[in-house]
DOSEZA-745783 format. One record per residue (C-alpha): residue number from 1; residue in one letter; x, y, z. Coordinates in Angstrom, 1 decimal, m for minus. Example, Ala and Ser with C-alpha at 12.3 -4.5 7.8 and 13.67 -1.06 7.14 Angstrom:
BEGIN
ATOM    i  aa       u       v       w
ATOM    1   A    12.3    m4.5     7.8
ATOM    2   S    13.7    m1.1     7.1
***
This chain:
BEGIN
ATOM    i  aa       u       v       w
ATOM    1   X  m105.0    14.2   m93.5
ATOM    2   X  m108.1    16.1   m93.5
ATOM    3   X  m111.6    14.0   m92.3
ATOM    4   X  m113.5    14.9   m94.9
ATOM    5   X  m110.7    13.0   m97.2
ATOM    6   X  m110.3    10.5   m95.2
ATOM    7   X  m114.1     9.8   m95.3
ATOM    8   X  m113.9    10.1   m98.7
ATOM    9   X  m111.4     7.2   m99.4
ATOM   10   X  m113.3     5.0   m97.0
ATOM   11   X  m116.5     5.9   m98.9
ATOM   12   X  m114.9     5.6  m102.5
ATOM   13   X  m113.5     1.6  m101.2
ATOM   14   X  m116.6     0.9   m99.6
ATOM   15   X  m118.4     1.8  m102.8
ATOM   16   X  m115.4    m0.2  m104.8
ATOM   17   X  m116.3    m3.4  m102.5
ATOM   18   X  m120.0    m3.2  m102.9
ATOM   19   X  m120.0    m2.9  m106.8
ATOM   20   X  m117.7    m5.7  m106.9
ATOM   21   X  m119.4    m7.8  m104.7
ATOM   22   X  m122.8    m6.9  m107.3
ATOM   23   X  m120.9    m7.6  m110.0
ATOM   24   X  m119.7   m11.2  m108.2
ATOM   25   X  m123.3   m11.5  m107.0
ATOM   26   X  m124.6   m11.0  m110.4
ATOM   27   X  m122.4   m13.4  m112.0
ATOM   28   X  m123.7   m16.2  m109.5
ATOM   29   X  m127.0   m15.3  m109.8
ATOM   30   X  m126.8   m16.0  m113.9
ATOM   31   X  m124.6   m19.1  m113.3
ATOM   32   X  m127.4   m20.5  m111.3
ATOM   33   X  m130.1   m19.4  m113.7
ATOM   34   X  m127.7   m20.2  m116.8
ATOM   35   X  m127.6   m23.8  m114.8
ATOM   36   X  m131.3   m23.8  m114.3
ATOM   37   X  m132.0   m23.1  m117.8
ATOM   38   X  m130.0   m25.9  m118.9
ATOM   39   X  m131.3   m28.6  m116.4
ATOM   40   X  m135.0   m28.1  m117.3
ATOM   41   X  m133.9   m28.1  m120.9
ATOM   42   X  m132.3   m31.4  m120.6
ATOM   43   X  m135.3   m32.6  m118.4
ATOM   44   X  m137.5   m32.1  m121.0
ATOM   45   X  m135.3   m34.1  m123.9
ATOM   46   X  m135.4   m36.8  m121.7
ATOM   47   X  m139.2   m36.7  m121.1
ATOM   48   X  m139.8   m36.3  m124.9
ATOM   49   X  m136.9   m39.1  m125.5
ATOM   50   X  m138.4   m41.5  m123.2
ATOM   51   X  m142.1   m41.0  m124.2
ATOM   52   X  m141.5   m41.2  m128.1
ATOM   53   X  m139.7   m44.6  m127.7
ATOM   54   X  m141.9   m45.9  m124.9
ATOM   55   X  m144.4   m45.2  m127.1
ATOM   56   X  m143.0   m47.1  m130.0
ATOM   57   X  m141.7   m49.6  m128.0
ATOM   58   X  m144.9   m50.5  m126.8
ATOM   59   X  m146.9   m50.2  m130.0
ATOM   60   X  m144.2   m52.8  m131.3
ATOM   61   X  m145.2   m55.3  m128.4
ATOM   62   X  m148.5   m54.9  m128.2
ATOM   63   X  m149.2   m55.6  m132.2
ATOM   64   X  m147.1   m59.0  m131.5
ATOM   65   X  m148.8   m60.2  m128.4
ATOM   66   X  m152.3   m59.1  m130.6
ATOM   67   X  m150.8   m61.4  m133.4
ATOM   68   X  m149.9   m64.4  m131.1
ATOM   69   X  m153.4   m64.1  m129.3
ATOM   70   X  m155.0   m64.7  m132.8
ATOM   71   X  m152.5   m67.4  m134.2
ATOM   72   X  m153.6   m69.5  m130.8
ATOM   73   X  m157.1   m68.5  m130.7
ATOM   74   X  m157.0   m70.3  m134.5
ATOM   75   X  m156.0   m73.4  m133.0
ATOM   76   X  m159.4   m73.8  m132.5
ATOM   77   X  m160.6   m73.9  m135.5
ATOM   78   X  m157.7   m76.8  m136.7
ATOM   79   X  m158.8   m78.9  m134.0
ATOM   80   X  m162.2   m78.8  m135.2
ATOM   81   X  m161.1   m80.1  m139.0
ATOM   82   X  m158.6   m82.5  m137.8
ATOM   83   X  m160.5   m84.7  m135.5
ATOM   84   X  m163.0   m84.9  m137.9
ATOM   85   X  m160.5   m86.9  m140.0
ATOM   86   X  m160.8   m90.7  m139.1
ATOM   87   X  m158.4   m93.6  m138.9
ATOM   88   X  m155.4   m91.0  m139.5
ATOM   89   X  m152.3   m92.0  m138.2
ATOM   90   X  m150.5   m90.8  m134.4
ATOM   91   X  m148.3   m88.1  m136.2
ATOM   92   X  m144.7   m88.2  m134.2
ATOM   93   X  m143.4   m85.1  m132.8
ATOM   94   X  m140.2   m83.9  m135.2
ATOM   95   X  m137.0   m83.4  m134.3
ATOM   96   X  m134.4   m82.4  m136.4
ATOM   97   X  m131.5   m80.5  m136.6
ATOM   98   X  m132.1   m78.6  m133.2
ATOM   99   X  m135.3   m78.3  m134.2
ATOM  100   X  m138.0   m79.8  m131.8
ATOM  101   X  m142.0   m79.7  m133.1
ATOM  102   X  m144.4   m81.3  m130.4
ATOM  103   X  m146.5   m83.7  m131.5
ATOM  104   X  m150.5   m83.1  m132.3
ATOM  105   X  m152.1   m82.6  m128.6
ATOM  106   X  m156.0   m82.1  m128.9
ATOM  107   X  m156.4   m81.3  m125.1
ATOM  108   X  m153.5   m78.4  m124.8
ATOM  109   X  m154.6   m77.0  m128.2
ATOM  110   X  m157.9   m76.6  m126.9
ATOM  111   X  m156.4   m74.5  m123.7
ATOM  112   X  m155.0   m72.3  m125.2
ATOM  113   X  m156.9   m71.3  m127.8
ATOM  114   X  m159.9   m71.4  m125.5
ATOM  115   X  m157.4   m69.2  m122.9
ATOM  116   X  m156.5   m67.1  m126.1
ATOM  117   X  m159.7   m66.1  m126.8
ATOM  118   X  m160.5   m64.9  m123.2
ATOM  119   X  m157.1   m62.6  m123.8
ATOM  120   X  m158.7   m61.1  m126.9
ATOM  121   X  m162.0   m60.1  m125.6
ATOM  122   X  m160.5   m58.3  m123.2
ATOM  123   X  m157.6   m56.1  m125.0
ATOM  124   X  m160.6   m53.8  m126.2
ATOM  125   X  m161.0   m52.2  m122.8
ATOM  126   X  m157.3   m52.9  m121.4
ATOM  127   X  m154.4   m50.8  m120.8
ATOM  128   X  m152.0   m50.0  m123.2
ATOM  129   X  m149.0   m52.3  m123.1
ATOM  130   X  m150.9   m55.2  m122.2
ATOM  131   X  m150.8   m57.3  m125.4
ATOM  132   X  m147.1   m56.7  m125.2
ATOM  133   X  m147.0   m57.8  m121.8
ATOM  134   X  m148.3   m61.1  m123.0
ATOM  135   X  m145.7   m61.4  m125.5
ATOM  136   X  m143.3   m60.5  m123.3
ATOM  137   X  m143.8   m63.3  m120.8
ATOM  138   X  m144.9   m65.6  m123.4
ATOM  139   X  m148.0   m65.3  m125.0
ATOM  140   X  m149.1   m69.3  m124.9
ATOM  141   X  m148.1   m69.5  m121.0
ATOM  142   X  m150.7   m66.6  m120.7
ATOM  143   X  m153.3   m67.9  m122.4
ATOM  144   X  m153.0   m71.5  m120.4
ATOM  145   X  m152.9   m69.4  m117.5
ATOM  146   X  m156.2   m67.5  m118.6
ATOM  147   X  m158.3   m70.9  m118.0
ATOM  148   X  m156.8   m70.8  m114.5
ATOM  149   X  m158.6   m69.3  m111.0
ATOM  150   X  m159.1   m66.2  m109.8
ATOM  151   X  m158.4   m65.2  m106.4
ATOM  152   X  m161.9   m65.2  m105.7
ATOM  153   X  m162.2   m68.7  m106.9
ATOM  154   X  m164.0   m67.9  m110.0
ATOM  155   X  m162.4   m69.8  m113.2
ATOM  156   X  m160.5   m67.2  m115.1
ATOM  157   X  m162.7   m68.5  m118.6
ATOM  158   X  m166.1   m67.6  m117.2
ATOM  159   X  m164.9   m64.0  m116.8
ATOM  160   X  m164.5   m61.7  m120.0
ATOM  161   X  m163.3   m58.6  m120.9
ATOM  162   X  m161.1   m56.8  m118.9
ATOM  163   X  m162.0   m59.1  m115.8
ATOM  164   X  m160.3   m62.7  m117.4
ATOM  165   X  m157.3   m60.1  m118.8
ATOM  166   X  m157.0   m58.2  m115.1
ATOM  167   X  m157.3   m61.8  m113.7
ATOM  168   X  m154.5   m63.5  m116.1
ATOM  169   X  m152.3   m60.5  m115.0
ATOM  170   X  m152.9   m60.9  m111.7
ATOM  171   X  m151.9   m64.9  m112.0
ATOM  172   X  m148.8   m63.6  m114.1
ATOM  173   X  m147.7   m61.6  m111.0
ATOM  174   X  m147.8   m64.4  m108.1
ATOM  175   X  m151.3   m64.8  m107.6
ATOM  176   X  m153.7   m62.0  m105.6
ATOM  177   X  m152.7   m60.5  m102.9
ATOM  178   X  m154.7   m62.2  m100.2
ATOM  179   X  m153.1   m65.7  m101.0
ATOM  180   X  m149.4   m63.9  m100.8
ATOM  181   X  m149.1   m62.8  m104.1
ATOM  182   X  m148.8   m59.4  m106.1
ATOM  183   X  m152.0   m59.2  m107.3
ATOM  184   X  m153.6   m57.2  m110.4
ATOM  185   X  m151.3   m53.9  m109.4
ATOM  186   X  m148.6   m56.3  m109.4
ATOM  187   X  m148.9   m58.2  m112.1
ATOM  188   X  m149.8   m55.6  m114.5
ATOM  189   X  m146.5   m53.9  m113.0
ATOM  190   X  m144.0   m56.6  m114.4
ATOM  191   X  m146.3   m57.3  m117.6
ATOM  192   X  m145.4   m52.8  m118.1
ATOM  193   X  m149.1   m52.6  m118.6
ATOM  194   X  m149.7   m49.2  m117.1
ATOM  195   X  m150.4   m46.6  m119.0
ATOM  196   X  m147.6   m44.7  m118.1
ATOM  197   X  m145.3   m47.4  m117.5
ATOM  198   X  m142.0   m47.1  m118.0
ATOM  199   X  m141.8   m49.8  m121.2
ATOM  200   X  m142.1   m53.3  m121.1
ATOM  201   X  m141.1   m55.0  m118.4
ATOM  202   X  m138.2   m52.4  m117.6
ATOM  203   X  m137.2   m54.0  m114.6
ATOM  204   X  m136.7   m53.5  m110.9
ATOM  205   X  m135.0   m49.9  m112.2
ATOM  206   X  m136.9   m47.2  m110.4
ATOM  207   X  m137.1   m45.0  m113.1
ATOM  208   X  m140.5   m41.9  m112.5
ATOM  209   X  m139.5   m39.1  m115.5
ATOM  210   X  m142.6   m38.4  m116.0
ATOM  211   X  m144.5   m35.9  m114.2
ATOM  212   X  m141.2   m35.1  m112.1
ATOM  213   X  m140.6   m31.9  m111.0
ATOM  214   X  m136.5   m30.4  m110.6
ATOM  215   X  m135.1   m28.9  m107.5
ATOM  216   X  m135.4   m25.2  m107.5
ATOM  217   X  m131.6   m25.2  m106.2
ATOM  218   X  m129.3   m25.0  m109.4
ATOM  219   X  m126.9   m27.4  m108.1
ATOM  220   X  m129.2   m29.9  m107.3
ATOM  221   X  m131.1   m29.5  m110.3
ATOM  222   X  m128.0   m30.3  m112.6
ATOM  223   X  m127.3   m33.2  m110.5
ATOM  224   X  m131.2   m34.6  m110.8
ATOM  225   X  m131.2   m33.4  m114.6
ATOM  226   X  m127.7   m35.5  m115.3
ATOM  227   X  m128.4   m38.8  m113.1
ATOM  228   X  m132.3   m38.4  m115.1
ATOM  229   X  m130.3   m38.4  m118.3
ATOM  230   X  m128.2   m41.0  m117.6
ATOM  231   X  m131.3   m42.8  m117.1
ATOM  232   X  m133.6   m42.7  m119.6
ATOM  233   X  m130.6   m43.0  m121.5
ATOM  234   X  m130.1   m46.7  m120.1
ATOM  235   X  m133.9   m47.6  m120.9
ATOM  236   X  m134.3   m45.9  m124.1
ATOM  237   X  m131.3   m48.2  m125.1
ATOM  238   X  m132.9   m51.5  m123.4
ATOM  239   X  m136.5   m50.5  m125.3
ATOM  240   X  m134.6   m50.3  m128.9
ATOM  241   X  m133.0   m53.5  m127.9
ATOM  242   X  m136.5   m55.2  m127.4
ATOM  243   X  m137.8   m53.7  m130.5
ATOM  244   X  m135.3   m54.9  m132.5
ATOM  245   X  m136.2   m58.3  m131.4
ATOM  246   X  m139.2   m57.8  m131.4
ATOM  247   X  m139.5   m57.0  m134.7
ATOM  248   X  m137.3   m59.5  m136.2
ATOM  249   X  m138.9   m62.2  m134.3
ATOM  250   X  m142.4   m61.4  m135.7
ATOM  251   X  m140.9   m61.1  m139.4
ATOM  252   X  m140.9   m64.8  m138.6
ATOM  253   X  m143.7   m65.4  m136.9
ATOM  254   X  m145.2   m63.8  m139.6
ATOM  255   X  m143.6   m66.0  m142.2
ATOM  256   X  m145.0   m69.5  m141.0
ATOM  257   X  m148.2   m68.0  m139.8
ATOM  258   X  m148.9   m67.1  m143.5
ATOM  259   X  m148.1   m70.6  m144.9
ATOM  260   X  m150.0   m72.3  m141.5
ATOM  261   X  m153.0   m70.3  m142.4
ATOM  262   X  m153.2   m71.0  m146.4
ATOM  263   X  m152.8   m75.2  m145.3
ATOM  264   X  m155.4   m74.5  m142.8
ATOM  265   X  m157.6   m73.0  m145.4
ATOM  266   X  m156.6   m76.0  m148.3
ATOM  267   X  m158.0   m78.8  m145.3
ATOM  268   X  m160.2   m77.1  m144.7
ATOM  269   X  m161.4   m77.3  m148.4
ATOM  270   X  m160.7   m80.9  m148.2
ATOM  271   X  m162.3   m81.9  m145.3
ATOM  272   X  m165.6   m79.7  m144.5
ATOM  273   X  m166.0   m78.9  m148.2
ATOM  274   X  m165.1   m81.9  m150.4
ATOM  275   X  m166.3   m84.1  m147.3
ATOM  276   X  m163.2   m86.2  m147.1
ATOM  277   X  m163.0   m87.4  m143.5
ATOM  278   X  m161.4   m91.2  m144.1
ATOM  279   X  m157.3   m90.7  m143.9
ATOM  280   X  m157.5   m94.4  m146.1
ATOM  281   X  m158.6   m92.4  m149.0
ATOM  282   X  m156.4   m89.4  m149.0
ATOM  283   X  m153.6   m89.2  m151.7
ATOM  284   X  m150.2   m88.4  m150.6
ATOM  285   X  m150.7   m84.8  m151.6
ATOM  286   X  m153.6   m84.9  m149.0
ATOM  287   X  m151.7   m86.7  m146.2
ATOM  288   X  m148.6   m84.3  m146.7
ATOM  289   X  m151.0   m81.7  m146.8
ATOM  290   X  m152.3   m82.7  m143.2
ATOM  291   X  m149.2   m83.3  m142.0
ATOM  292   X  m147.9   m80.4  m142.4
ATOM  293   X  m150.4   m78.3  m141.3
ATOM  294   X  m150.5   m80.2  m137.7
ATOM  295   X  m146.4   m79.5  m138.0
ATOM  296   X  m146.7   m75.9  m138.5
ATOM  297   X  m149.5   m75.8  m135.8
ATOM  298   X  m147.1   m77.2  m133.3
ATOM  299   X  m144.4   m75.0  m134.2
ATOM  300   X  m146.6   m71.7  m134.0
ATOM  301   X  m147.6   m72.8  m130.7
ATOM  302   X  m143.8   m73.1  m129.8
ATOM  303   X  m142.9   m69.8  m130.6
ATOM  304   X  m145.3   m68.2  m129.0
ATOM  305   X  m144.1   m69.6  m126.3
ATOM  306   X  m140.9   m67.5  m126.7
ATOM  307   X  m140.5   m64.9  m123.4
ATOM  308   X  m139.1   m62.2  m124.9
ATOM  309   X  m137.7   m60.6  m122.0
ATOM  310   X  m135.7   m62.5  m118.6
ATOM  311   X  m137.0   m60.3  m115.4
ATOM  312   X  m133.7   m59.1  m113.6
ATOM  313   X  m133.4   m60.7  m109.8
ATOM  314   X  m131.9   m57.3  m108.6
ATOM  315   X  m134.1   m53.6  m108.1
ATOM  316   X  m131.3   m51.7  m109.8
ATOM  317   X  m130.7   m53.9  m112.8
ATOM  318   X  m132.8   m53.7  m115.9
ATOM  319   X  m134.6   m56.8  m117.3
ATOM  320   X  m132.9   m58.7  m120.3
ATOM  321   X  m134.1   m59.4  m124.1
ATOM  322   X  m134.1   m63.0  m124.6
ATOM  323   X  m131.8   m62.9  m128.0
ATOM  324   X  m131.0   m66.3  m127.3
ATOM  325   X  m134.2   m68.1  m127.6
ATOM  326   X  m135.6   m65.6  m130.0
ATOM  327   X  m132.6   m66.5  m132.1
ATOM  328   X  m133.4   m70.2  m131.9
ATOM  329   X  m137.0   m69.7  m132.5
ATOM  330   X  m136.2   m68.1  m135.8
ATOM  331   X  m133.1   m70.4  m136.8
ATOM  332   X  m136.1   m73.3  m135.8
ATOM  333   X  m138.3   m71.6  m137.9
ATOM  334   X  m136.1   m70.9  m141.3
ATOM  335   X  m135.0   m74.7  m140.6
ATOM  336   X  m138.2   m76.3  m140.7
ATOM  337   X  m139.8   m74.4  m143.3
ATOM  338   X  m136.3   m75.6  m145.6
ATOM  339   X  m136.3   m79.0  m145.0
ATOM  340   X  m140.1   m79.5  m145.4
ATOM  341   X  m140.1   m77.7  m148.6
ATOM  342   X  m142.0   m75.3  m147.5
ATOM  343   X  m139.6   m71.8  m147.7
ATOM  344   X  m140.7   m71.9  m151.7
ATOM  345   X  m144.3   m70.6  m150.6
ATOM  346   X  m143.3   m67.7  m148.5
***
């Protein structure tokens, strides 16, 4: 066979090889981008997932820790009215039905509204999440904790502002760090009071959507963008959980506070205004009235002292909701306001 045709062939397969090997090449090279395409797409559902119910989540918790801050911080004001009532009778704590109401304490009342009150001044200038951290480990414990010491020795109620809040956090997660414990950066960690935390009190889940940045290889990237959407995923579905909760629990909070506060303002009428400070001449209207408002006072303070959320012992595991004692909270609740009578004014 002639060179020239030999040549030729070789050329011709040669040229066959390298347009299907383009072709091949090609093909890759739009898998990859196809795959690249799809894995930022995905990353950004799950940034836009996570941050709409983050944000929700923690607008829901925050509003209730607000809420429970104020019902305690109005302790205050019943203490003042009811020890100006003389000769009334030691009111017995009630227990009923599973339902347990602590008897009139003038000296914890006054901690925690006092500790209460700190917590309020400060939310002004605090991070978001942090009223809803308070909820979340149980609003009354934080206020009590609020009249304890800083690290520097400085009580916790001569501070104000973000200083006492900081300083409550910092007690919340083990104490500052010089004495062993977590510190502010700590405690503001568990309590999810970052701003761009990752939810309230998440967990020991590792969890940094936000601001991440894919691998530029394509298999990789899928890989990051799947195990990411598994993720968020996961939390968005522990964050609904909480809000759910969250939501039904304040329905009832919300419920006795409104009764609480109308007796408050009725013995408040009686004794400030009409000047009726001797229990001996109250009617039974007036000593069921009083009662009844110490009763509700006690129960308040019980279930605020509801941690919504169990901290997981394990850095992979997310925290739980507490569904059982929110449950019995409310159950308590519904219960009470029955037997007393009292479901007829809600």
């Amino acid at each position: 066979m002639p060179l020239p045709l030999i040549l030729g062939g070789a050329a011709a397969i040669a040229g066959a090889v390298g347009i299907g090997s383009a072709v091949h090449g090609g093909v890759k090279m739009k898998e990859a981008n196809d795959t690249m395409k799809w894995a930022e797409s995905k990353h950004r559902e799950s940034i836009t997932g996570f941050e709409t119910q983050n944000k929700k989540t923690t607008a829901d918790m925050d509003r209730l820790g607000k809420k429970e801050l104020e019902i305690l911080d109005s302790f205050q004001k019943f203490s003042n009215i009811f020890e100006q009532i003389h000769n009334r009778p030691e009111f017995k704590p009630y227990e009923k039905e599973n339902v347990s109401i602590p008897a009139y304490n003038a000296e914890e009342l006054k901690q925690v509204s006092v500790g209460a009150g700190v917590l309020l001044g400060g939310l002004g200038g605090a991070a978001v999440g942090t009223a809803g951290g308070f909820a979340a480990a149980g609003a009354t414990t934080a206020a009590v904790m609020a009249l304890g010491t800083a690290s520097t020795g400085t009580a916790i109620a001569s501070l104000s502002g973000v200083a006492a809040t900081n300083a409550t956090l910092a007690a919340l997660g083990g104490g500052a760090i010089a004495a062993g414990g977590g510190g502010i950066a700590l405690g503001t960690t568990i309590l999810g009071a970052a701003t761009l935390g990752v939810g309230i009190l998440v967990g020991g889940v590792i969890f940094n959507v936000t601001g991440s940045k894919l691998s530029n290889k394509a298999d990789e990237a899928f890989k990051q963008a799947k195990k990411e959407e598994t993720e968020v995923r996961k939390i968005c579905r522990y964050m609904r959980t909480l809000s759910d909760a969250e939501s039904r629990f304040e329905d009832a909070l919300q419920t006795v506070d409104k009764i609480y506060r109308r007796h408050l303002e009725k013995l408040g009428d009686l004794v400030v205004l009409s000047g009726k400070t001797d229990w001996n001449d109250y009617s039974d209207a007036e000593k069921k009235l009083t009662e009844n408002t110490a009763l509700l006072v006690g129960l308040l303070y019980s279930m605020c002292k509801v941690q919504l959320v169990l901290q997981s012992n394990s850095a992979t595991e997310l925290n739980r909701v507490n569904e059982e004692e929110i449950n019995a909270s409310r159950e308590a609740a519904k219960n009470f306001l029955a037997d007393s009578g009292l479901s007829a004014l809600v």
